[in-house]
N, C-alpha and C positions, 0 to 999 in steps of 0.2 A: 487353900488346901495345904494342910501341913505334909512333911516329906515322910514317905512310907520309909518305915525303921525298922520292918520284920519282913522277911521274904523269908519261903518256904520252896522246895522242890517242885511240888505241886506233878500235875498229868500232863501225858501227851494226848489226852483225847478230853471234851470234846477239842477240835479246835475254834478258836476265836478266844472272845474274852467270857468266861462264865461266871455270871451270880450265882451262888449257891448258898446263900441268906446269910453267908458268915462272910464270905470274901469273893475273891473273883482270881479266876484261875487263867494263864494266858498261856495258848499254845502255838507256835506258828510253826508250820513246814516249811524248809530248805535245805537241799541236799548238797548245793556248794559252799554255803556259808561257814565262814573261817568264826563265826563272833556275832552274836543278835545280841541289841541293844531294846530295851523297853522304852520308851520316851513317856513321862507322865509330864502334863500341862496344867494350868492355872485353871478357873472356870468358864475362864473369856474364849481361850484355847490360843493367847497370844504369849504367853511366858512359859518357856520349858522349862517346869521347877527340880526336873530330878531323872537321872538315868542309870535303868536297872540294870546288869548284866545276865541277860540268861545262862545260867549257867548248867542247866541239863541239860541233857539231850537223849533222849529214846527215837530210834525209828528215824532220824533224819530230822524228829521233833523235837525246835527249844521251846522248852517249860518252867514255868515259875506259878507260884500261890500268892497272891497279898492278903493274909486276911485283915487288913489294915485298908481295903479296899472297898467303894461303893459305890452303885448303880448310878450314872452323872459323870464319871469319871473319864477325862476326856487321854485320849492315848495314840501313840502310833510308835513303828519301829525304826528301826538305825541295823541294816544288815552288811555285815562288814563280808569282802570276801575278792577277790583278783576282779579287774576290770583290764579283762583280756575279751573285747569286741570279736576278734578273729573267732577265740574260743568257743562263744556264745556268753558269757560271762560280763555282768554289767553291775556289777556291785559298786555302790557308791557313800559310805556312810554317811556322807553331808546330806545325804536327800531323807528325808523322812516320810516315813511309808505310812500307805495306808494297810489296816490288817487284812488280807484278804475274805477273811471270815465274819469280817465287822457286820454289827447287827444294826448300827446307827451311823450314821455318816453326816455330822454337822457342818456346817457352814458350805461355801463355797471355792472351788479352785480360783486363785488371783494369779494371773500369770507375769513371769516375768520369767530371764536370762537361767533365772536358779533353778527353775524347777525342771532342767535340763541335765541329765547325768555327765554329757558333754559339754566344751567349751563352746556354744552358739556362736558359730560366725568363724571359727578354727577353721585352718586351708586341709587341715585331717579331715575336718568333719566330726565323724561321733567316735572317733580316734583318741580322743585329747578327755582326759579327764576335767570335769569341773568341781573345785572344791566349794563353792560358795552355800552355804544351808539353805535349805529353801521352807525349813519351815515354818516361817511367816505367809508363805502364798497355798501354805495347803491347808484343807480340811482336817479336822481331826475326828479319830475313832470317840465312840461314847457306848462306855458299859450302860446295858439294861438291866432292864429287872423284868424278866418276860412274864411275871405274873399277871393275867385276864379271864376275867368271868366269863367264860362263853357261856355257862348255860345248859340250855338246850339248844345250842345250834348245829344245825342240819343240815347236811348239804341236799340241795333240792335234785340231785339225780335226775336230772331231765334225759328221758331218752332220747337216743343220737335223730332218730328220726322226726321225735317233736322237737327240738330246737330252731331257735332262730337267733343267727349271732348279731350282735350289735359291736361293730369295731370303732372303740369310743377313746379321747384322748382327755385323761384328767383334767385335765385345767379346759382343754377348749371345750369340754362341755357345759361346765356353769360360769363361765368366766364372765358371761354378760346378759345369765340368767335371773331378770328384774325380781324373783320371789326368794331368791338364795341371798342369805344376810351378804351384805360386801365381804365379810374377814371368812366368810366361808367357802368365795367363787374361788374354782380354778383348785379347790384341794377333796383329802379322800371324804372329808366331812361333807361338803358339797353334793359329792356324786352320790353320797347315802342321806341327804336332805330329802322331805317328804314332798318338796316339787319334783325333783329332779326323779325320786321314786315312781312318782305318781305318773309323769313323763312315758316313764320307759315301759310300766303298766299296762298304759292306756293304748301306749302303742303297739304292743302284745311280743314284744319281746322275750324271748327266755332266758340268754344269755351273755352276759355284756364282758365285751373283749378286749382289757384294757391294752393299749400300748405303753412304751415298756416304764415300770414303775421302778426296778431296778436303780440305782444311784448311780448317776452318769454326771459326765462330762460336757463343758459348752466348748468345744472346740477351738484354740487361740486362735486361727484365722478367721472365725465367724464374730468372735467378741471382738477383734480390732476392727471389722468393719460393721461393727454397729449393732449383730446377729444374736443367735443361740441356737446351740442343737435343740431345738423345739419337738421334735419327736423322740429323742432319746435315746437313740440306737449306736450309745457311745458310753458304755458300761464301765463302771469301775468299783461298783460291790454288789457282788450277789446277793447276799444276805439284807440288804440295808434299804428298806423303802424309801425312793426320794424324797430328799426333805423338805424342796421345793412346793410340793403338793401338799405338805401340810399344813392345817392352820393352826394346829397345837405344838408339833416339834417332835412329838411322840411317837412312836411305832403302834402305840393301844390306838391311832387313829386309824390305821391303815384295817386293823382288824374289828374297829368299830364297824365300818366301812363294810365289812365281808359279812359280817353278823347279819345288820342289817339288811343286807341288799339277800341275803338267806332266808331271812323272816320274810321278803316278798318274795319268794318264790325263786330269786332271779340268780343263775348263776355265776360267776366269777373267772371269767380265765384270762392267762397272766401273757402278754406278748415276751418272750425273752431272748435274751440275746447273746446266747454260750458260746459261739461260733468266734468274736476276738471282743478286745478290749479297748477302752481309751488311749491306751499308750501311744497305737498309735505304729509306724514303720521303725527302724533302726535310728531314723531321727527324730524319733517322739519324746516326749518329755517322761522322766522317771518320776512313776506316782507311787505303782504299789507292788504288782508280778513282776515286771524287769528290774525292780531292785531288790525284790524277796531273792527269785531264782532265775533269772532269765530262760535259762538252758532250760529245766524242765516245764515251766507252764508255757513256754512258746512253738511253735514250728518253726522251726530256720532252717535255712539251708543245707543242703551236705558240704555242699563243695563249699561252700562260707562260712560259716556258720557267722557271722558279721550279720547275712541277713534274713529275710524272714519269709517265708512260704506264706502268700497271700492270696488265698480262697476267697476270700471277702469282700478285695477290695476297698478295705478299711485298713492296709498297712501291715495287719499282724493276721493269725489265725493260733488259736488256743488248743495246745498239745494235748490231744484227748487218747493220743498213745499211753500218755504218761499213768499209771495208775494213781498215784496224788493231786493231780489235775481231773482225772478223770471221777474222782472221789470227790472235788470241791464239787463240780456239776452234781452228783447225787445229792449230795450232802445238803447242796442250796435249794434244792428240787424238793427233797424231803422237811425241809426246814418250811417251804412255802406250803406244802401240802400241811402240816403236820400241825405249826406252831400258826401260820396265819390263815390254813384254814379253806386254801382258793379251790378251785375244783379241774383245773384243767391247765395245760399249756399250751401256745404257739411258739414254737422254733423257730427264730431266724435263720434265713440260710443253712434248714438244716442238713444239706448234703456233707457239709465242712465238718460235720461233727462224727459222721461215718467213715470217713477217712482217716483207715490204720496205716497206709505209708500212702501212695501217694492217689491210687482209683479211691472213687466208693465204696467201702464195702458195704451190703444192705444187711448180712448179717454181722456187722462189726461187733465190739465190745460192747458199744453205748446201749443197741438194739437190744442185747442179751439183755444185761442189767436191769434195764427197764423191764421189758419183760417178765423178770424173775420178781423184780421187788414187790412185797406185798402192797406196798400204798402205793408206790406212782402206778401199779399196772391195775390199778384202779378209777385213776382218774383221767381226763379227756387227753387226747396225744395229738396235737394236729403240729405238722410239716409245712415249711412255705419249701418246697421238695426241690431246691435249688441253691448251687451258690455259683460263684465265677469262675471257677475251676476246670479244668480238661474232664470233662464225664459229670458235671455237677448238676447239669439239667437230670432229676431223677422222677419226674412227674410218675405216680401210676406203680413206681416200684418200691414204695415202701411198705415193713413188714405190717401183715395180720396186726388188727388193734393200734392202728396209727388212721388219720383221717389228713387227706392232704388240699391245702390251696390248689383249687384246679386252674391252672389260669390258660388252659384249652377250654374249656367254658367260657372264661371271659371273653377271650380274642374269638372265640365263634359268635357269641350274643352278640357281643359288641359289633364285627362284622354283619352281619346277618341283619340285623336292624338297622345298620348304614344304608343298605342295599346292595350287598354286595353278592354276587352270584355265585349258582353251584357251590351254596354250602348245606342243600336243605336234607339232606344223608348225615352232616357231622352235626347238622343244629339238633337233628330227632337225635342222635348220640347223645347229646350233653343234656337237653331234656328228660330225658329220662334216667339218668345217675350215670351215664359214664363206662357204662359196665366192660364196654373194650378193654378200657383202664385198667377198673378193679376187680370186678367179676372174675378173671382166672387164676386171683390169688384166693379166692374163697373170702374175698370183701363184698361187703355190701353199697347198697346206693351210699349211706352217711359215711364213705372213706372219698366223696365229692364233697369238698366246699368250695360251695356256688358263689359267683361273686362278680357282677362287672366292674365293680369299684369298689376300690379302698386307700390307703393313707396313700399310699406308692400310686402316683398317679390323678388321672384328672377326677374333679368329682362328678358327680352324675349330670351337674347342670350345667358344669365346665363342660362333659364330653359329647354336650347336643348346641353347645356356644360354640368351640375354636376347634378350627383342622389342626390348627399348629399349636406347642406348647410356646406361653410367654411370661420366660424364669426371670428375666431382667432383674425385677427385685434381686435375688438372688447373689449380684454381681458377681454371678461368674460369666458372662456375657453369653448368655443364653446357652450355653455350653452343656449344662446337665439334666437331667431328665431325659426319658425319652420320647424319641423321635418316632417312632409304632407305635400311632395311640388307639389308630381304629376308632378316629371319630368323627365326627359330621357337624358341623356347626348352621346348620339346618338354612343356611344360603346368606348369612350374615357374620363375619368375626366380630365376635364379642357382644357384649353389651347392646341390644336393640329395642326399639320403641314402636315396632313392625307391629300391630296385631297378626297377621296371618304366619310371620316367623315366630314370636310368642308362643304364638296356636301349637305349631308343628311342635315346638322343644317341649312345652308341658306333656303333647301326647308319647314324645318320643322317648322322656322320661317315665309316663307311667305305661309305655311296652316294657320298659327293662325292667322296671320294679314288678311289675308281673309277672314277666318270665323267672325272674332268680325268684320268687315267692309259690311258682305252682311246677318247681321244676323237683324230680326226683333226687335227691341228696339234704346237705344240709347249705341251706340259704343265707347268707353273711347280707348285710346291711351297713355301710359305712355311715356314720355317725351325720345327720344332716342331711343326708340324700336323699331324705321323708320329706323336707322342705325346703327342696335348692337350695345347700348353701354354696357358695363358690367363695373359688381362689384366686378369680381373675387370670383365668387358665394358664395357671401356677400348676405345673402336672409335678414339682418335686418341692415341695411347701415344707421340707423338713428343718429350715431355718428360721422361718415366719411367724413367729408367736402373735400370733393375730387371726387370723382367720377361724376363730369362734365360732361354735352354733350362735345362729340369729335367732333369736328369741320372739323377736315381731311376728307380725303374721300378717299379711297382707291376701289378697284375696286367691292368688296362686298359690299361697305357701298351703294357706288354708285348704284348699282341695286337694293340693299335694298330701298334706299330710291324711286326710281323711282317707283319699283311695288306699293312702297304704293299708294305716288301719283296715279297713276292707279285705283287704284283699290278703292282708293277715288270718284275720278271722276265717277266712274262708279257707284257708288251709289246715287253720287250728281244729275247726270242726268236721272236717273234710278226708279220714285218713288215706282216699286215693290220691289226693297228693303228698303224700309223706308214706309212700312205701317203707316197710323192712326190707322187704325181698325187691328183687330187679321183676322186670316184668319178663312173662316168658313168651309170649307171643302166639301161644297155643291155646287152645281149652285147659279150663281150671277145673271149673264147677261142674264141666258136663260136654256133652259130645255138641260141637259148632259153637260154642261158649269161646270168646276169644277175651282176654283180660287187655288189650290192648290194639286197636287197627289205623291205619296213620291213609287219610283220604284225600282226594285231590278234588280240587275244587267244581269239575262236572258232573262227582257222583262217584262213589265207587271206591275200590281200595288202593292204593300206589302200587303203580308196577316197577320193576326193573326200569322201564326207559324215563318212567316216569322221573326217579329218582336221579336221573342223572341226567337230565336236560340242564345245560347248562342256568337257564334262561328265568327256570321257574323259582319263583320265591313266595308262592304260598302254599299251604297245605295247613289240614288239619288231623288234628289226633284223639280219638274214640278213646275215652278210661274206662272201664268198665266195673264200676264200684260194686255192682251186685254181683263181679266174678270172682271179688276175693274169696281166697284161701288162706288168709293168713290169719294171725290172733294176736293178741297184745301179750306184752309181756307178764300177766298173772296168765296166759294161756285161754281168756275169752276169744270166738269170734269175732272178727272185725268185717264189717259189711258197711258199703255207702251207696249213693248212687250216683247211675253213670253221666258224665261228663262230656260236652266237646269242647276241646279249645281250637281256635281258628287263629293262624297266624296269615298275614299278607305282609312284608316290608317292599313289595312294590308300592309305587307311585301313586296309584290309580287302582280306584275301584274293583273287586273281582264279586261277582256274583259265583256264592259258594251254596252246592246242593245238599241239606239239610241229612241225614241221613235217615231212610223212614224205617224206623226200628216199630215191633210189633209192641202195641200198647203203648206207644209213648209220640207227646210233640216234645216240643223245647221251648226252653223260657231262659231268656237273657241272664246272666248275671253282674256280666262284664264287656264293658264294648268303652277299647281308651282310644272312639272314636268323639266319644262326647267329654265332655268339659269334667263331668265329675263322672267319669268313667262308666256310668252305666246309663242305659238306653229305657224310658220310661212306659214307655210298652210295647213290649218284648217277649211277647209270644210267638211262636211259629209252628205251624205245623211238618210232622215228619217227609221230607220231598219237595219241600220249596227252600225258594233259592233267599239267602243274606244275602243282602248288600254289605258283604267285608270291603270297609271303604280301606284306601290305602293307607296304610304304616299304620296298622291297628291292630289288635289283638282280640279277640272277644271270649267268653266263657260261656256257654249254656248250659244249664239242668234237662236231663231228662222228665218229662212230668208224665204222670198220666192225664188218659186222653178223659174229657166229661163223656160220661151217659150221651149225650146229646151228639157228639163227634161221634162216638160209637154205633152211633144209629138209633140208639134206645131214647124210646119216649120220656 
């Protein structure tokens, strides 16, 4: 690259770097910067051939033009300004920045001593300036050229109530997928191959929920001992799809990716992670925001300002006070909706991001905003409704038009199907949407996402394998993860070659998968839990670049995965398991019309004592699909028919009385008391008793009765 010999003033809007067919325009916000420096590099991104001085500034914004400039061009900054720690102030111009606004983030962070704004190892600490460059061990920005044929692409609008999410990890889903070329496992090309399409298809998914794509960080202490941030929840560009996942290098991959996975139907939504950054605590290494501004994109302390308000527990937390912080987060939000296309977001820890000084606030700035903008208050809004903070637990309390991780659902199902007592008043709660929850905000059942497993935590066939988690891997000596797993390892640790322990964990995997699949809300599916994968009850596997979907199929995988399918479909054509409205517990249709009756296993409906015996853990619950009242969304009629589902997580047998409804027996649908989840003849008439064998689950159909039962000739 020859040296740019023309610079022009250029904008302060957009920010980042812009193609605009003739040049590319660079913007960066900093409101203590004394002096911003442009850095342009080689193609390699190892020789810094030339440094521009910004010399505008509007708004707190320095700007320049190159029309001497194009799409490939690799870039970063040099921001001069007091490295006064005390102050909040961490400017360092030896360190070379990444742009915050970068659309492309090539290569890798190599760590070493430099890429420290302080002297590593100084008896100050992060006191001591360090002059040493560091950039040789950093990545470099790369101008685009955001030109892409989308077409006619569509986003598929699945409504909240038919969804079913798939929390899936780029790379570990085709990484050792035998029909994905080699150069295409483990990237966005991969996940939009016509196996891996065909996969998620078959499996009746609607929406695939990726974890975070975002350009992140591998953590120096996980790479010195051998590691990587394997899930990703270590951010250092909004804007810049990781590069890791791609097999082209391109950003037109990532939205090749969302095109197609649109043409099947399937929707797209993004895990992200707004809440802090790579950098990292007060000893973190200077990458890109603590050398742009510290002071405004961080939290720090009052009384320090040295150090840093950590909600996250990852060091830092990201000043969403700030209105130019608080604008990068739109900005990248809109950028993903807008230019790549996705459908939806999940929040990390997103209580950290409602916090105007130091409580929650639930109507803060962020809530507003969202709310008002025309496109994000369009697309899917889901909360993990938590961070580590004093008031950070906000399950249930976020606003209208937000859908929150229930993980009071988890830890009841989860419970509840261990055997645990006197829970069968919060298990009927969670089965049916929640509505404690969300109901008095004027939410519906889909502001529940259902879920006994996902990335955080054991997998489905880890949490019917070990009581105990084992991180060893890990090497932090068994120290992380948690300790409340709420699980059962069905009377053997680990790995067994038991048939009657086998028995129990297949069945005791598919009660969970049928409960989160016929439960009122929206049903989440951790990626593999269709066919036991494990982690070698690894409950924090966020380091572990290995534990891949298994691809093989052996003969448990195989009716693992069949029941789900099943048991998918039967929700998909079934809308009494996918309410809009909560159930009211009254007549709908007509006078003694109940849309809902919750029975107990001698006959009859649950009483008051009933519900509160400490002791009891079965019961079943009447749907009553002929009493809807409600209509789809073009405003049709929705009518199904009615339902029993019988639960037992007792031990042992319960003979359960049939309910004898007028016109109708029952016919099995579901009993994951058999091997492939359903019972092959399975009829029964209205007033006799099931044998609900223990830790089972079962579904029946209402039918009508023949001519012949009826008395008629």
């Amino acid at each position: 690259m020859n040296p740019i010999t023309a610079v022009w003033p250029g904008q302060p809007n957009p920010r980042g770097a812009t193609w605009d067919g003739e040049g590319v325009n660079f913007a960066l916000f900093s409101e203590n910067a004394h002096k911003v420096e442009l850095c342009l590099f080689d193609d390699e991104g190892r020789r810094e051939i030339q440094r521009i001085e910004l010399r505008e500034q509007t708004d707190l914004v320095w700007h320049c033009y190159l029309p001497e400039a194009r799409p490939g061009l690799l870039y970063g900054y040099r921001v001069h300004g007091p490295y006064k720690p005390e102050d909040g102030h961490r400017f360092n111009p030896n360190k070379l920045l990444l742009d915050p606004y970068a659309k492309n983030i090539a290569g890798q962070v190599r760590w070493s001593d430099a890429l420290f704004g302080y002297t590593v190892g100084n008896k100050r600490e992060d006191l001591s300036l360090d002059r040493r460059d560091s950039a040789r061990g950093m990545p470099k920005c790369k101008v685009i050229d955001p030109a892409f044929t989308w077409g006619e692409d569509r986003r598929p609008k699945v409504a909240w109530n038919d969804m079913i999410i798939y929390e899936a990890h780029v790379r570990g889903f085709t990484m050792s997928h035998p029909e994905v070329p080699p150069a295409m496992r483990g990237t966005y090309a991969g996940l939009s191959s016509a196996p891996a399409i065909e996969y998620l298809k078959r499996l009746g998914v609607t929406t695939v929920e990726l974890m975070p794509v975002h350009s992140f960080v591998d953590d120096r202490t996980l790479v010195e001992r051998g590691l990587t941030n394997y899930w990703g929840y270590n951010t250092i560009g909004y804007f810049a799809p990781e590069a890791r996942y791609s097999a082209s290098g391109k950003v037109a991959e990532f939205k090749t990716m969302v095109k197609t996975l649109h043409s099947a139907g399937l929707e797209v939504i993004l895990d992200v992670v707004y809440n802090h950054t790579a950098e990292g605590s007060q000893l973190g290494p200077t990458l890109s925001f603590r050398g742009v501004d510290n002071a405004s994109y961080y939290r720090l302390t009052p009384e320090n300002k040295r150090f840093y308000a950590d909600y996250t527990g990852c060091g830092n937390t990201l000043n969403m006070v700030h209105p130019r912080v608080l604008q990068l987060m739109m900005d990248s939000l809109r950028y993903w909706v807008g230019e790549m296309h996705v459908d939806g977001f999940r929040f990390d820890l997103a209580s950290a991001l409602a916090r105007e000084l130091h409580a929650v606030d639930r109507l803060g700035a962020f809530f507003d905003i969202l709310r008002q903008d025309p496109m994000l208050s369009e697309v899917k809004l889901i909360a993990e409704p938590w961070d580590l903070g004093e008031g950070g637990y906000q399950v249930g309390n976020f606003p209208t038009g937000w859908s929150e991780w229930n993980d009071k659902y988890r830890d009841t199902m989860r419970a509840y199907w261990k055997g645990d007592g006197g829970l069968i008043g919060e298990f009927a709660q969670r089965l049916t949407g929640s509505s404690d929850l969300y109901g008095h905000s004027g939410r519906r059942p889909h502001a529940s996402i259902n879920y006994v497993c996902a990335h955080d935590g054991f997998t489905l066939a880890d949490l019917v394998s070990y009581n105990d988690k084992h991180n060893e891997a890990n090497q932090e000596h068994n120290r992380d993860g948690h300790d409340h797993n709420l699980s059962w390892n069905c009377g053997v640790e680990g790995p067994s070659d038991d048939p009657a322990v086998r028995a129990l964990r297949a069945r005791q995997q598919r009660n969970l998968i049928a409960t989160v699949l016929l439960s009122q809300g929206v049903p989440m599916l951790l990626a593999g839990d269709e066919v036991g994968r494990s982690q070698q009850g690894n409950n924090n596997a966020y380091c572990q670049d290995g534990f891949w979907l298994d691809w093989t199929r052996d003969e448990e995988r195989r009716k693992l995965l069949a029941f789900t399918q099943r048991v998918i479909a039967m929700r998909r054509d079934h809308p009494v398991f996918r309410r809009r409205l909560f159930y009211k517990g009254h007549a709908e249709s007509g006078p003694g019309v109940k849309d809902i009756a919750w029975l107990r296993p001698e006959g009859g409906e649950m009483t008051d004592d009933e519900w509160n015996k400490h002791y009891a853990r079965c019961l079943g619950v009447y749907l009553a699909g002929q009493a809807l009242t409600e209509t789809d969304l073009r405003g049709r009629p929705v009518r199904d028919l009615n339902f029993l589902l019988l639960f037992n997580a007792h031990h042992g047998p319960v003979p359960f009385r049939l309910p004898d409804c007028a016109g109708g027996d029952w016919r099995t649908l579901i009993d994951t008391a058999f091997e492939d989840g359903l019972e092959i003849d399975g009829s029964f008439a209205g007033g006799a008793d099931y044998e609900l064998q223990g830790r089972s689950l079962v579904l029946l159909r209402q039918v009508d009765r023949t001519p012949r039962e009826n008395g008629a000739e």
